[in-house]
Structures are given as structure tokens and as C-alpha cells.
PyMOL Python script that loads the backbone (N, CA, C, O; Angstrom):
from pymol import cmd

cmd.read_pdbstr("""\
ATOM      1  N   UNK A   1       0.836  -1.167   0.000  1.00  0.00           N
ATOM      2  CA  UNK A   1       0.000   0.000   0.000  1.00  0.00           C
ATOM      3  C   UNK A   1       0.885   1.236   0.000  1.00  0.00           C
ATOM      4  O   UNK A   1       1.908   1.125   0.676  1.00  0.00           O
ATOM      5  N   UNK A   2       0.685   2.437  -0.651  1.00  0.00           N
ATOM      6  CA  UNK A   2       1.092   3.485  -0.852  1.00  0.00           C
ATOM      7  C   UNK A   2       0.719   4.291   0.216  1.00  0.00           C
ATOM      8  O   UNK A   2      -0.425   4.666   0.471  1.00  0.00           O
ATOM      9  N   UNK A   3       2.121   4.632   1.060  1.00  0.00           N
ATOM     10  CA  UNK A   3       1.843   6.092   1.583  1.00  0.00           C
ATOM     11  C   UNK A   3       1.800   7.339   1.336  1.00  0.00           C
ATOM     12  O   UNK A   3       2.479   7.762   0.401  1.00  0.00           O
ATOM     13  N   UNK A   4       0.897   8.343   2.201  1.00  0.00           N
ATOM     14  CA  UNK A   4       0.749   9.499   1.286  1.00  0.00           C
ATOM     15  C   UNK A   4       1.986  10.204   1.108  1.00  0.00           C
ATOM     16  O   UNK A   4       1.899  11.379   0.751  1.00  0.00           O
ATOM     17  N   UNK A   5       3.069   9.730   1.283  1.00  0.00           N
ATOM     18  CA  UNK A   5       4.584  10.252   1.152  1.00  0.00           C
ATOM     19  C   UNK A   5       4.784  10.351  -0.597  1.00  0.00           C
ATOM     20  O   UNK A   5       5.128  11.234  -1.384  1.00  0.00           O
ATOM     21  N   UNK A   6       4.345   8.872  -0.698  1.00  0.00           N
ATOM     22  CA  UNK A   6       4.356   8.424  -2.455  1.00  0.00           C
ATOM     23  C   UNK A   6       3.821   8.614  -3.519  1.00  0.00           C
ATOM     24  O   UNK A   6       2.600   8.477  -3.608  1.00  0.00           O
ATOM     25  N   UNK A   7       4.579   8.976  -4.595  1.00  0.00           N
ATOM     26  CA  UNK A   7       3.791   9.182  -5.679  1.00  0.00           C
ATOM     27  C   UNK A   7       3.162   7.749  -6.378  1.00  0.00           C
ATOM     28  O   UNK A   7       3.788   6.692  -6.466  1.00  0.00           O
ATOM     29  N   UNK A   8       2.262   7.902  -6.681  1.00  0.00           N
ATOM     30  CA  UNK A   8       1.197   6.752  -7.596  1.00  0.00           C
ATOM     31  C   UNK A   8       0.753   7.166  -8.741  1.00  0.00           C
ATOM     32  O   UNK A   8       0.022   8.156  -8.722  1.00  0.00           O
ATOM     33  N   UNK A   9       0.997   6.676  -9.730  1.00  0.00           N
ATOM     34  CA  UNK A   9       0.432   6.870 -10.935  1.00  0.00           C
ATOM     35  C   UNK A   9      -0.960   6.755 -10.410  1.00  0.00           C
ATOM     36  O   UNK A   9      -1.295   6.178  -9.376  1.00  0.00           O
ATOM     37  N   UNK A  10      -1.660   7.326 -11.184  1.00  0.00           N
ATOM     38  CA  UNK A  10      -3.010   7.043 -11.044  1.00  0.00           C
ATOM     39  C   UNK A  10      -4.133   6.275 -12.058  1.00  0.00           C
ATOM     40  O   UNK A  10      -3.853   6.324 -13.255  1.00  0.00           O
ATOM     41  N   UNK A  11      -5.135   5.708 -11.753  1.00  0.00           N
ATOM     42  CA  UNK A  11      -5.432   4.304 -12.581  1.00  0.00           C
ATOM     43  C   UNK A  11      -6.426   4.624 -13.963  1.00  0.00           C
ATOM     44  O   UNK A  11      -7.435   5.329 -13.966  1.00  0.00           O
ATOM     45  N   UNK A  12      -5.818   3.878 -15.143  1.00  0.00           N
ATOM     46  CA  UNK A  12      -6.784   4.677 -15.768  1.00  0.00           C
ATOM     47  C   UNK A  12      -7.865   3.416 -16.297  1.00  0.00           C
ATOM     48  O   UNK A  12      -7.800   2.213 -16.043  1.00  0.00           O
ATOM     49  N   UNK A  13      -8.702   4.039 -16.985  1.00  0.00           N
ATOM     50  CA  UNK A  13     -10.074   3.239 -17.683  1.00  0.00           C
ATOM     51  C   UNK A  13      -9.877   3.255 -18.783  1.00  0.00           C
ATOM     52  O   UNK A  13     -10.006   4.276 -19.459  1.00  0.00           O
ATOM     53  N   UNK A  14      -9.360   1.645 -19.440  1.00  0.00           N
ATOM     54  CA  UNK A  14      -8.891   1.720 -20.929  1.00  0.00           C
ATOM     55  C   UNK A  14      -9.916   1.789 -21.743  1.00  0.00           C
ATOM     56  O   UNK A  14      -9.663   2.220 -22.867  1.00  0.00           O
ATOM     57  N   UNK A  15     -10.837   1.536 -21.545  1.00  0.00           N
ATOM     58  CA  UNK A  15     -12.106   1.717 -22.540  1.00  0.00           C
ATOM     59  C   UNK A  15     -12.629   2.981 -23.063  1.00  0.00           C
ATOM     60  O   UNK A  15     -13.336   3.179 -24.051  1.00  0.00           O
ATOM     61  N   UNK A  16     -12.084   3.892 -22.104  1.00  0.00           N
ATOM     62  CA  UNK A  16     -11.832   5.333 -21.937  1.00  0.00           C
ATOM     63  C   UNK A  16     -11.116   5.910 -23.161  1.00  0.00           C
ATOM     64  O   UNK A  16     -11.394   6.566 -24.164  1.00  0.00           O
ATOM     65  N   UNK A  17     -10.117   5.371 -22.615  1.00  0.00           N
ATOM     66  CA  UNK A  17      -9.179   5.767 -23.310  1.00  0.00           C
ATOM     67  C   UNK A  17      -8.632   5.826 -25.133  1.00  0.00           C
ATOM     68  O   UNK A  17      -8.205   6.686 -25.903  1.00  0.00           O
ATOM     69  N   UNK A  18      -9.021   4.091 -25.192  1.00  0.00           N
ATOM     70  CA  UNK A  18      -9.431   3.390 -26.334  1.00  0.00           C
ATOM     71  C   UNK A  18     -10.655   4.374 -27.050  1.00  0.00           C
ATOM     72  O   UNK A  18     -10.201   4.809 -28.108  1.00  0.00           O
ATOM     73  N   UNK A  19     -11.771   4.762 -26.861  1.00  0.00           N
ATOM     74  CA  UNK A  19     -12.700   5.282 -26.922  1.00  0.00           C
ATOM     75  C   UNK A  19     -12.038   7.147 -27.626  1.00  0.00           C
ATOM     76  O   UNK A  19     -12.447   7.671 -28.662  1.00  0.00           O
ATOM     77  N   UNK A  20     -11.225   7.609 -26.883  1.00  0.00           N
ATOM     78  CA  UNK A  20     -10.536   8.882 -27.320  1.00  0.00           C
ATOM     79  C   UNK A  20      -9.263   8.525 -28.798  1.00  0.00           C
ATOM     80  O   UNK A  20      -8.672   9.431 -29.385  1.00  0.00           O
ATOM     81  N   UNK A  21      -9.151   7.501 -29.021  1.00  0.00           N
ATOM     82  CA  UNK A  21      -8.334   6.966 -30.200  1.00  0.00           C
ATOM     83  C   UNK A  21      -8.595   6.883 -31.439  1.00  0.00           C
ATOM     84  O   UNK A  21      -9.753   6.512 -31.633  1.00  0.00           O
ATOM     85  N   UNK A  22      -7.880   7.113 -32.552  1.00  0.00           N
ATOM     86  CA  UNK A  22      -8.369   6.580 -33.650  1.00  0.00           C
ATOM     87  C   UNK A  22      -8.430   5.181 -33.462  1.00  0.00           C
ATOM     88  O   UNK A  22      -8.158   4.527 -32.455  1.00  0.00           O
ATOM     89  N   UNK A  23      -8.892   4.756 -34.757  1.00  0.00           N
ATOM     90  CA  UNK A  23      -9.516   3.272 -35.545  1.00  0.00           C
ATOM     91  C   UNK A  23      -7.739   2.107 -35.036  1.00  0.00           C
ATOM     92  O   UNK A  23      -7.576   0.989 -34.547  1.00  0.00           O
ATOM     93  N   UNK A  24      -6.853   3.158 -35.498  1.00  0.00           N
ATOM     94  CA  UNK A  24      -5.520   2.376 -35.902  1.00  0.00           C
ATOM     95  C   UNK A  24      -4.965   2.279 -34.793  1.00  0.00           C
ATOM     96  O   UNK A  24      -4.296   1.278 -34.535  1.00  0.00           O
ATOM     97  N   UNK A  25      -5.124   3.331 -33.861  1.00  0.00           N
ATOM     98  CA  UNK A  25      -4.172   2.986 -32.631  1.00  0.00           C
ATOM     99  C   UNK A  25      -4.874   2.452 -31.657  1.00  0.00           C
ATOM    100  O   UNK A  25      -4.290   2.334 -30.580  1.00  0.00           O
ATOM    101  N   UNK A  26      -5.992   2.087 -31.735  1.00  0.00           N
ATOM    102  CA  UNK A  26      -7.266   0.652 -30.819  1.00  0.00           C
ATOM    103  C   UNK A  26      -6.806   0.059 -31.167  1.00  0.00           C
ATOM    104  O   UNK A  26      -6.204  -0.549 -30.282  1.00  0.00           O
ATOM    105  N   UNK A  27      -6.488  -0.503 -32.624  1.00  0.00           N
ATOM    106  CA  UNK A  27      -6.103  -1.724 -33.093  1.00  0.00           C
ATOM    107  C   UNK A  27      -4.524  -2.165 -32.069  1.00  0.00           C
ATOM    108  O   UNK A  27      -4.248  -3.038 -31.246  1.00  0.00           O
ATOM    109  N   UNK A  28      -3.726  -0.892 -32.761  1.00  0.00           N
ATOM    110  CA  UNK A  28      -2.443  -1.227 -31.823  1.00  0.00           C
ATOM    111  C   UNK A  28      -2.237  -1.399 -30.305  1.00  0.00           C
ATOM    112  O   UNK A  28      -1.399  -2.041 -29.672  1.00  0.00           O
ATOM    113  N   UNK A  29      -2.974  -0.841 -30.031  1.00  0.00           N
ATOM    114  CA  UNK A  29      -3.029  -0.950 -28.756  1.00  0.00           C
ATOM    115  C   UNK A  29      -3.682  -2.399 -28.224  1.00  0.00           C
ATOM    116  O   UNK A  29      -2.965  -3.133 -27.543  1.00  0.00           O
ATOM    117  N   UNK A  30      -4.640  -2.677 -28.448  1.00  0.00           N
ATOM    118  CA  UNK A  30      -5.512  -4.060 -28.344  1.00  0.00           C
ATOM    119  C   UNK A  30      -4.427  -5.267 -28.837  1.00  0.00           C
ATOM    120  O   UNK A  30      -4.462  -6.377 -28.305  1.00  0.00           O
ATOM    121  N   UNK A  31      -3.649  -5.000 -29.696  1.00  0.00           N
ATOM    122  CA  UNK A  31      -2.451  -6.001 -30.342  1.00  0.00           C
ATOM    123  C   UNK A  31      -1.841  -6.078 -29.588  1.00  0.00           C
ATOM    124  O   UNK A  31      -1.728  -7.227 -29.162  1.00  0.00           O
ATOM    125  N   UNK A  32      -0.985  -4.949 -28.842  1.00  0.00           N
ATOM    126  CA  UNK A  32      -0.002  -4.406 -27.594  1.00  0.00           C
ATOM    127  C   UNK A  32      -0.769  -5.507 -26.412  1.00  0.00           C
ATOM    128  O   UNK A  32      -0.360  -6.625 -26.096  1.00  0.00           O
ATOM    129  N   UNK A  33      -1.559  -5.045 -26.079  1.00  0.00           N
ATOM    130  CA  UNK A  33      -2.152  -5.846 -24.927  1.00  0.00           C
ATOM    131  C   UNK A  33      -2.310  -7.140 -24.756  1.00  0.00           C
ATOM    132  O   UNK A  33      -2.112  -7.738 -23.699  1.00  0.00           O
ATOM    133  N   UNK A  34      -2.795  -7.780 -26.143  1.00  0.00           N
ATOM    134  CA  UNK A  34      -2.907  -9.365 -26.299  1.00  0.00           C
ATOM    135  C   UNK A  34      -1.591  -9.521 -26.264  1.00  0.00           C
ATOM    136  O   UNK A  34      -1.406 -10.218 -25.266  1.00  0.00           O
ATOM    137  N   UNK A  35      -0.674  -9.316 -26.701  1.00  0.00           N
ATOM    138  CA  UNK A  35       1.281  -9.349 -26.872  1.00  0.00           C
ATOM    139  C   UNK A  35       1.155  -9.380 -25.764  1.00  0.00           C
ATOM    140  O   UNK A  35       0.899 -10.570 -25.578  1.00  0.00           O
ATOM    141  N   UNK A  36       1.145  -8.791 -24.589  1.00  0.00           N
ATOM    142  CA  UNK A  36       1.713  -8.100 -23.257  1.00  0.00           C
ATOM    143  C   UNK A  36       0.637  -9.905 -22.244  1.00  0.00           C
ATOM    144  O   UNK A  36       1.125 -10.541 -21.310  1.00  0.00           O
ATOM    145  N   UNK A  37      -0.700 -10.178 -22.874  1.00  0.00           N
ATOM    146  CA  UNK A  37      -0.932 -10.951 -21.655  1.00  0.00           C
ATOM    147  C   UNK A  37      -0.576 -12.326 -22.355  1.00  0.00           C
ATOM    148  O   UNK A  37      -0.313 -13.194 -21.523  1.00  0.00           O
ATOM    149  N   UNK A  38      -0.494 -12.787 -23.799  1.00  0.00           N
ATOM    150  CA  UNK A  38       0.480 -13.856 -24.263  1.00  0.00           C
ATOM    151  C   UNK A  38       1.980 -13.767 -23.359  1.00  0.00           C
ATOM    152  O   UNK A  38       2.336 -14.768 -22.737  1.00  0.00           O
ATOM    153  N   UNK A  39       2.692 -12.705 -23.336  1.00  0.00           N
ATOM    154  CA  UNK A  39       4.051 -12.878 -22.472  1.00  0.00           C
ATOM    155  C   UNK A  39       3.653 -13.098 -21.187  1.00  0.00           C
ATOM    156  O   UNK A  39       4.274 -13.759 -20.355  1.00  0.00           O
ATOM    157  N   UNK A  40       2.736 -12.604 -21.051  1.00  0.00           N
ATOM    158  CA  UNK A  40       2.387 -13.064 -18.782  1.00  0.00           C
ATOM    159  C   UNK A  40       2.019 -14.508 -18.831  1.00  0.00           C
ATOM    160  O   UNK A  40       2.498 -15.201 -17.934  1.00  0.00           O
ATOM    161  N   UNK A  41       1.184 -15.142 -19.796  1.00  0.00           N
ATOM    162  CA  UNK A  41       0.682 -16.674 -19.618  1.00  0.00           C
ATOM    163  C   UNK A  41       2.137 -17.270 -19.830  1.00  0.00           C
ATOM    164  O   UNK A  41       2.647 -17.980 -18.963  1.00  0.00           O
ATOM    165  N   UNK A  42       2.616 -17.038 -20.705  1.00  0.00           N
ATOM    166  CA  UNK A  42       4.166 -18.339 -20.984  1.00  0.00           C
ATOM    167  C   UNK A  42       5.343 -17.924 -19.673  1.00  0.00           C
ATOM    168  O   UNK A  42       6.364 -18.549 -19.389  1.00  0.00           O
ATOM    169  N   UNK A  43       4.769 -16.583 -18.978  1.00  0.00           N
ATOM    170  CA  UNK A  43       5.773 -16.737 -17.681  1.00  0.00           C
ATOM    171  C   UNK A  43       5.496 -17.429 -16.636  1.00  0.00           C
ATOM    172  O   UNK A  43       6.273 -17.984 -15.859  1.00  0.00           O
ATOM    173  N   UNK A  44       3.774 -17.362 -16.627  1.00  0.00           N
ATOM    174  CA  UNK A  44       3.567 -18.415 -15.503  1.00  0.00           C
ATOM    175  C   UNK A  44       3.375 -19.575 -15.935  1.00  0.00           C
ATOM    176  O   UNK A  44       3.043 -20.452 -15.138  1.00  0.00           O
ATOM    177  N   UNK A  45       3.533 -19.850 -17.259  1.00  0.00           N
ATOM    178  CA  UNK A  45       3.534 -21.281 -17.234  1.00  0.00           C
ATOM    179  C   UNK A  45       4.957 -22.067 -17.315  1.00  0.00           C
ATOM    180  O   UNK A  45       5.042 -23.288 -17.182  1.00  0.00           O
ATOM    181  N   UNK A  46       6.087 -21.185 -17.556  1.00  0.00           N
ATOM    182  CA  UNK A  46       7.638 -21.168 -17.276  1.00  0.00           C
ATOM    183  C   UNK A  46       7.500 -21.626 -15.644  1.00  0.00           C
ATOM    184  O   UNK A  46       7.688 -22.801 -15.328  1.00  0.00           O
ATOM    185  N   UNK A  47       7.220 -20.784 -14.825  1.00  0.00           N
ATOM    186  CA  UNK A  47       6.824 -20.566 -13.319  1.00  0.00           C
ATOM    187  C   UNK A  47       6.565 -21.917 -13.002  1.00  0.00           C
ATOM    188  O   UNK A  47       7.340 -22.611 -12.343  1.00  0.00           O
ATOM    189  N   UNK A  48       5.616 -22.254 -13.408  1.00  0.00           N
ATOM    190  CA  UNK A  48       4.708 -23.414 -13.111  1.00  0.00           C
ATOM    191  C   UNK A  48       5.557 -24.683 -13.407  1.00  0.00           C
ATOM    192  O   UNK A  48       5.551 -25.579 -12.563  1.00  0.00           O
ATOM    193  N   UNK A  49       6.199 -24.808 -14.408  1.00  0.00           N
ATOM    194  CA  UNK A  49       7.060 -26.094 -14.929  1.00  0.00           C
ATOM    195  C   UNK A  49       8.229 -25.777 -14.112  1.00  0.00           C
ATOM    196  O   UNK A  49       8.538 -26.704 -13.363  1.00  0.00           O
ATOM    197  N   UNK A  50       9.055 -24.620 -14.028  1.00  0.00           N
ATOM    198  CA  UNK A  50       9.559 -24.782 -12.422  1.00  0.00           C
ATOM    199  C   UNK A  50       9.519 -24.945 -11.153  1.00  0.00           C
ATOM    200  O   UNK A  50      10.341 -25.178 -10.267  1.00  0.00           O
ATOM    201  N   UNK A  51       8.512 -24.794 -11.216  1.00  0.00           N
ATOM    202  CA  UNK A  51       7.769 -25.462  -9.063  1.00  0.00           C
ATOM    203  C   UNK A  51       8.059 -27.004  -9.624  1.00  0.00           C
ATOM    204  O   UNK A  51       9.126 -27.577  -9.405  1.00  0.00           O
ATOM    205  N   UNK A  52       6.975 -27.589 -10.371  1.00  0.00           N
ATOM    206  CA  UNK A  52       7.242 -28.526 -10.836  1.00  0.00           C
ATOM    207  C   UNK A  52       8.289 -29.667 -10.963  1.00  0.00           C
ATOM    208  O   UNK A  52       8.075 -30.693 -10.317  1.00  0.00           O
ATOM    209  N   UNK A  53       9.214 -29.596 -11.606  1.00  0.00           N
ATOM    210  CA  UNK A  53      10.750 -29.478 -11.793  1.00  0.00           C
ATOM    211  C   UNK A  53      11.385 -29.729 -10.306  1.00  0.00           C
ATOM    212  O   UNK A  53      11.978 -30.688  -9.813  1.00  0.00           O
ATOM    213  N   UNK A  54      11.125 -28.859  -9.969  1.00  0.00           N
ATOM    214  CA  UNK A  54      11.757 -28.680  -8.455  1.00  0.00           C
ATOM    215  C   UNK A  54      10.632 -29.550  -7.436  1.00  0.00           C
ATOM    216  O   UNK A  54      11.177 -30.280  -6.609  1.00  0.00           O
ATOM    217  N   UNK A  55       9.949 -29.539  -7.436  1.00  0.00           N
ATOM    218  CA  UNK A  55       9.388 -30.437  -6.359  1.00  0.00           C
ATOM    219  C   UNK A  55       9.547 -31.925  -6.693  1.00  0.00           C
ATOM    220  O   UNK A  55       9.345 -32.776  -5.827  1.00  0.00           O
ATOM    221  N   UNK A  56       9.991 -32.320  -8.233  1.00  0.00           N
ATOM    222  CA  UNK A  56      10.052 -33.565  -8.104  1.00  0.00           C
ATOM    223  C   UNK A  56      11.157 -34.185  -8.164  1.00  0.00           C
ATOM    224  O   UNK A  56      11.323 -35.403  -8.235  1.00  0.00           O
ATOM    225  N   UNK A  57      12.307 -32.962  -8.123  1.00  0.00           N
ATOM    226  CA  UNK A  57      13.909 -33.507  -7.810  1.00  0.00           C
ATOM    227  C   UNK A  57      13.907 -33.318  -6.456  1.00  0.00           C
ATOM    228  O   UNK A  57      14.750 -33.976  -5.846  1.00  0.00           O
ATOM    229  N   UNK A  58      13.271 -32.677  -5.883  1.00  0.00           N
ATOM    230  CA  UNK A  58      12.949 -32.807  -4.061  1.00  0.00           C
ATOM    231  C   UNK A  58      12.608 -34.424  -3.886  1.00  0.00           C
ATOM    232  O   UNK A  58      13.411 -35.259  -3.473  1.00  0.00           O
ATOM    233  N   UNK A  59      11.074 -34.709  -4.341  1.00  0.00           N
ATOM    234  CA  UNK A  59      10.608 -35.932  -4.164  1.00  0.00           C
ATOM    235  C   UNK A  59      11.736 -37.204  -4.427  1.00  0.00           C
ATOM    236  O   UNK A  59      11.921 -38.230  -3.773  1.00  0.00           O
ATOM    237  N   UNK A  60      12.401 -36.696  -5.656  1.00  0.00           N
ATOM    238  CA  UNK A  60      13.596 -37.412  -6.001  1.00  0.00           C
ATOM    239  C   UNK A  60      14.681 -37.965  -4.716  1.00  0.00           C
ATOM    240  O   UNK A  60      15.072 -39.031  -4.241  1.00  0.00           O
ATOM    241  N   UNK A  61      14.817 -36.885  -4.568  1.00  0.00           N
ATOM    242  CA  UNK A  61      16.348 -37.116  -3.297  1.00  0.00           C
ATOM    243  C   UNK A  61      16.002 -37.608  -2.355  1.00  0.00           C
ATOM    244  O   UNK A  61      16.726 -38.423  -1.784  1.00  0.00           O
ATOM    245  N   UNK A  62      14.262 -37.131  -1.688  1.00  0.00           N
ATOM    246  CA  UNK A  62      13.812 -37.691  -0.680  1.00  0.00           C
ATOM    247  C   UNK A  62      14.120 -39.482  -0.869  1.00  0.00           C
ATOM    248  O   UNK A  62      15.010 -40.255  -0.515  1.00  0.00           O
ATOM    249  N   UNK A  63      13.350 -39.542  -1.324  1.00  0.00           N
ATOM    250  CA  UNK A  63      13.028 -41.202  -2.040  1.00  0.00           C
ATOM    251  C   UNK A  63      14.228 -41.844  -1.482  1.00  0.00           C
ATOM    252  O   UNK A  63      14.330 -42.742  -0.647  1.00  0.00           O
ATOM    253  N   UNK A  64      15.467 -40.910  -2.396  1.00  0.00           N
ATOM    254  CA  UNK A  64      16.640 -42.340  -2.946  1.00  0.00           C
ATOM    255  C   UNK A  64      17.000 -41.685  -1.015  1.00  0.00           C
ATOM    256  O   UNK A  64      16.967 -42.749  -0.397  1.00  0.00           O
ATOM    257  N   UNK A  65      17.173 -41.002  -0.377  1.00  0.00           N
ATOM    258  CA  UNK A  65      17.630 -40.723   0.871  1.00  0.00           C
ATOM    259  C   UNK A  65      17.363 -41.835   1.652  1.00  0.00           C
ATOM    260  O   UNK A  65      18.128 -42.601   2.239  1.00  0.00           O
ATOM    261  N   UNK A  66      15.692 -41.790   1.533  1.00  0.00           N
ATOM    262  CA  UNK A  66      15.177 -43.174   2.421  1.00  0.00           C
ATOM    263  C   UNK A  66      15.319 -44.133   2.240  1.00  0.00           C
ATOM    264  O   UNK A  66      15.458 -44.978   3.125  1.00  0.00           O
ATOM    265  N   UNK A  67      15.338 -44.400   0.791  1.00  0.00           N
ATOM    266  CA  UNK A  67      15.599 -45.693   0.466  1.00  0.00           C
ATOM    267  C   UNK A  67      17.164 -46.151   0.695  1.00  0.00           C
ATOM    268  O   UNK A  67      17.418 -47.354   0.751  1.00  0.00           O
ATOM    269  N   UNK A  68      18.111 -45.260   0.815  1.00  0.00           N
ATOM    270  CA  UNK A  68      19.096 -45.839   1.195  1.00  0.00           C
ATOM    271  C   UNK A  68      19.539 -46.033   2.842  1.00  0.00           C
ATOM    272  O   UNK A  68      20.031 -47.065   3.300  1.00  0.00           O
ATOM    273  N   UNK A  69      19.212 -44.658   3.698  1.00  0.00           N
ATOM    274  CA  UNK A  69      18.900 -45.221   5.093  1.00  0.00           C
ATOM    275  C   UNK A  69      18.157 -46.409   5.269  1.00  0.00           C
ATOM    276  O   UNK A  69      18.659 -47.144   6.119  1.00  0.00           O
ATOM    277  N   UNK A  70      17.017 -46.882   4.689  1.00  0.00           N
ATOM    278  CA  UNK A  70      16.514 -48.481   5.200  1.00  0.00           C
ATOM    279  C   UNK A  70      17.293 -49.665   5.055  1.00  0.00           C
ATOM    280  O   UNK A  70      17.441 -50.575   5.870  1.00  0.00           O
ATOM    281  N   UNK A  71      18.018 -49.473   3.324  1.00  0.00           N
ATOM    282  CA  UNK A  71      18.595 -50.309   2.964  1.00  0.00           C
ATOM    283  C   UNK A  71      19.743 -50.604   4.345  1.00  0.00           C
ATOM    284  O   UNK A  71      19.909 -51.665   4.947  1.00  0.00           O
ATOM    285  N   UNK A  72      20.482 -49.172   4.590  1.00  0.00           N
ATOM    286  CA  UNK A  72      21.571 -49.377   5.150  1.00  0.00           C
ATOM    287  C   UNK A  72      21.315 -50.248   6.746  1.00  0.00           C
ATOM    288  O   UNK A  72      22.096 -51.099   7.170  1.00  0.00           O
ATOM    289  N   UNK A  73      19.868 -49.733   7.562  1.00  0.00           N
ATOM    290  CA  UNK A  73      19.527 -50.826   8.581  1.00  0.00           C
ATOM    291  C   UNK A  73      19.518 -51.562   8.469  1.00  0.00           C
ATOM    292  O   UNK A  73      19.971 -52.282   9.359  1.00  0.00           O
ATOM    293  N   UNK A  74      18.830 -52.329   6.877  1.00  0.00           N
ATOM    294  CA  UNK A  74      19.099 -53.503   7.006  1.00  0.00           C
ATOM    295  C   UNK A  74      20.353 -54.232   6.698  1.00  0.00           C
ATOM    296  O   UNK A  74      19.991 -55.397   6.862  1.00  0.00           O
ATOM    297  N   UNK A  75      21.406 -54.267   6.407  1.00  0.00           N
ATOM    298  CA  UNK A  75      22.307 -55.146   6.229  1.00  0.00           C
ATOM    299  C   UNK A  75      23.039 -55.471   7.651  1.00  0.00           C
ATOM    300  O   UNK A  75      23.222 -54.884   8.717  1.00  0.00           O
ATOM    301  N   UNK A  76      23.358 -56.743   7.067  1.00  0.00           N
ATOM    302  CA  UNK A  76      23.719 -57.370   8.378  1.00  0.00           C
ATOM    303  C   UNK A  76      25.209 -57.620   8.448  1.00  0.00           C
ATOM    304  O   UNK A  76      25.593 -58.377   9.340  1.00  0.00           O
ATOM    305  N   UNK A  77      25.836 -57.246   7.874  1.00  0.00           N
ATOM    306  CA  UNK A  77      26.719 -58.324   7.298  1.00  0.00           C
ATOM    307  C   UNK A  77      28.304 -57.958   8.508  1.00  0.00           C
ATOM    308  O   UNK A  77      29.177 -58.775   8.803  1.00  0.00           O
ATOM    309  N   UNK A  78      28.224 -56.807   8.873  1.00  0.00           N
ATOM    310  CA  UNK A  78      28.755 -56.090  10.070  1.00  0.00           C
ATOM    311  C   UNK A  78      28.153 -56.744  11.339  1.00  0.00           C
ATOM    312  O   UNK A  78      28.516 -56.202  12.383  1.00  0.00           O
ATOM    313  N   UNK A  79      27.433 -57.641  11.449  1.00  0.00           N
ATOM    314  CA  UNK A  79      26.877 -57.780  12.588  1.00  0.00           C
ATOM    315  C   UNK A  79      27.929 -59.304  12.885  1.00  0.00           C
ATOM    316  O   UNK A  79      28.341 -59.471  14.033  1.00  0.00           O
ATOM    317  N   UNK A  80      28.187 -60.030  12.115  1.00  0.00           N
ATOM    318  CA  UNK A  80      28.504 -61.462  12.128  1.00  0.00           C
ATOM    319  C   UNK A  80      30.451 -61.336  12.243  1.00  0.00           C
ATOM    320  O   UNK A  80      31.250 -62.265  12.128  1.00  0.00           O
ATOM    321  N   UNK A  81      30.744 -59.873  12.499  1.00  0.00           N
ATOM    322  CA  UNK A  81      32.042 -59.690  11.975  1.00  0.00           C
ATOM    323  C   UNK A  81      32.992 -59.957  13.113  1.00  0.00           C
ATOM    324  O   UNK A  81      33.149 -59.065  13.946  1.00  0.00           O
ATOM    325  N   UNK A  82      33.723 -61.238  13.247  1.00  0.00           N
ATOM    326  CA  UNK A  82      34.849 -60.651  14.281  1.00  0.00           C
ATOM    327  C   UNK A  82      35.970 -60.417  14.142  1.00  0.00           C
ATOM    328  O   UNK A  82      36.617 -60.333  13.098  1.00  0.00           O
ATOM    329  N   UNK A  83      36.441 -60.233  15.723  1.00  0.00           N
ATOM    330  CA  UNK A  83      37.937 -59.046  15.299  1.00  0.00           C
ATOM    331  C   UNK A  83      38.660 -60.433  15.005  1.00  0.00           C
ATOM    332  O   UNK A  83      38.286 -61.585  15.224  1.00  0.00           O
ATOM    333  N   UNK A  84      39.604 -60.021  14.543  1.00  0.00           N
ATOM    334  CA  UNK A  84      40.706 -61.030  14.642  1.00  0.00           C
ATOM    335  C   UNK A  84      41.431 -60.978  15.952  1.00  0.00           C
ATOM    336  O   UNK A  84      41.370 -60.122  16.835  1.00  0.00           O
ATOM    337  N   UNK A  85      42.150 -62.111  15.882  1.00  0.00           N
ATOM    338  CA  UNK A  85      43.185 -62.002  17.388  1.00  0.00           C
ATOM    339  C   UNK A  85      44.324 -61.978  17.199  1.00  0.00           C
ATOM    340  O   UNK A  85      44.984 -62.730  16.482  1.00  0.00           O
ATOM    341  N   UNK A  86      44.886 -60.538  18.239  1.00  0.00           N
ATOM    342  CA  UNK A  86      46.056 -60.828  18.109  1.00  0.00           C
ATOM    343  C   UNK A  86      47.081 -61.498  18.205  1.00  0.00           C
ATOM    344  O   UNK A  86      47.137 -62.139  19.255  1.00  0.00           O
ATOM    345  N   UNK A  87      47.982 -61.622  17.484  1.00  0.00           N
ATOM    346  CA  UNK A  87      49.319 -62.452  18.137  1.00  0.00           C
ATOM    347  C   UNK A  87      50.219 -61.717  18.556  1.00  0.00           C
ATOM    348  O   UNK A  87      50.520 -60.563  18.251  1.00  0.00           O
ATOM    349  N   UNK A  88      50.700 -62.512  19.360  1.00  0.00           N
ATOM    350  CA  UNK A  88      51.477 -62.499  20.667  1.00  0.00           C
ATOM    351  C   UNK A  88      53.310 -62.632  20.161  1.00  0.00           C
ATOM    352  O   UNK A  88      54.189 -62.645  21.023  1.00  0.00           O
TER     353      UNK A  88
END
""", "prot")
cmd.dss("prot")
cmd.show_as("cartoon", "prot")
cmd.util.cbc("prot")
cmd.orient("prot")
């Protein structure tokens, strides 16, 4: 939120505006705009395939993490081990 310290553009009404235009620069402008919300959809859908991406190299590491802590409880093979004895 803006304090009254700050300057704010102030908001306008494109229909308004559009409306005070010729024929050619509605057109451009309306072109401008579809351009402008085509680039906002392919950023959040960039966005989106990166959460993505990333949550399933998370899920990834998790996985192989656990799966190798269980593995590692289970082996036994340290359990059956003895020392040798020394000689004398």
C-alpha cells in the first residue's frame, strides 16, 4: 500500500481511453495488450514447470535418501564380523 509520502500513478479506464483513439491505434493498442498478456501466460507457465521441476527432484532425493537409510539398517553383514586375534 502506498503512503501518502508516495507518488502513484493514477489508474486509468482503458475503454476510456481506447474510446478517445483513432480506428488504428485501438487496433495497436488491443495487439499491444494481447502481446503483453500472451508474455504473462508463458511466464507463468515457465513458473509453473519450475515449481514442478523442483518439487520432483525434491521428491527425487527424498526417495533415494530413504531408500538408502533403510537399505543401510538392514544389512547385516557387520553384525557377524569378528575381530581377529592378536598375536602375541
Amino acid at each position: 500500500m502506498a503512503t501518502p509520502n508516495e507518488k502513484v500513478l493514477p489508474k486509468i479506464d482503458i475503454e476510456k481511453e481506447l474510446s478517445n483513439m483513432n480506428p488504428i491505434q485501438q487496433m495497436l493498442v488491443r495487439k499491444t495488450m494481447e502481446r503483453n498478456k500472451e508474455r504473462a501466460m508463458k511466464i507463468q507457465r515457465v513458473r509453473r514447470n519450475v515449481r514442478l521441476t523442483g518439487f520432483l527432484l525434491g521428491a527425487f532425493v527424498v526417495g533415494v535418501y530413504a531408500y538408502t537409510i533403510t537399505s543401510i539398517k538392514q544389512e547385516t553383514f557387520l553384525d557377524d564380523f569378528e575381530e581377529p586375534q592378536k598375536r602375541k
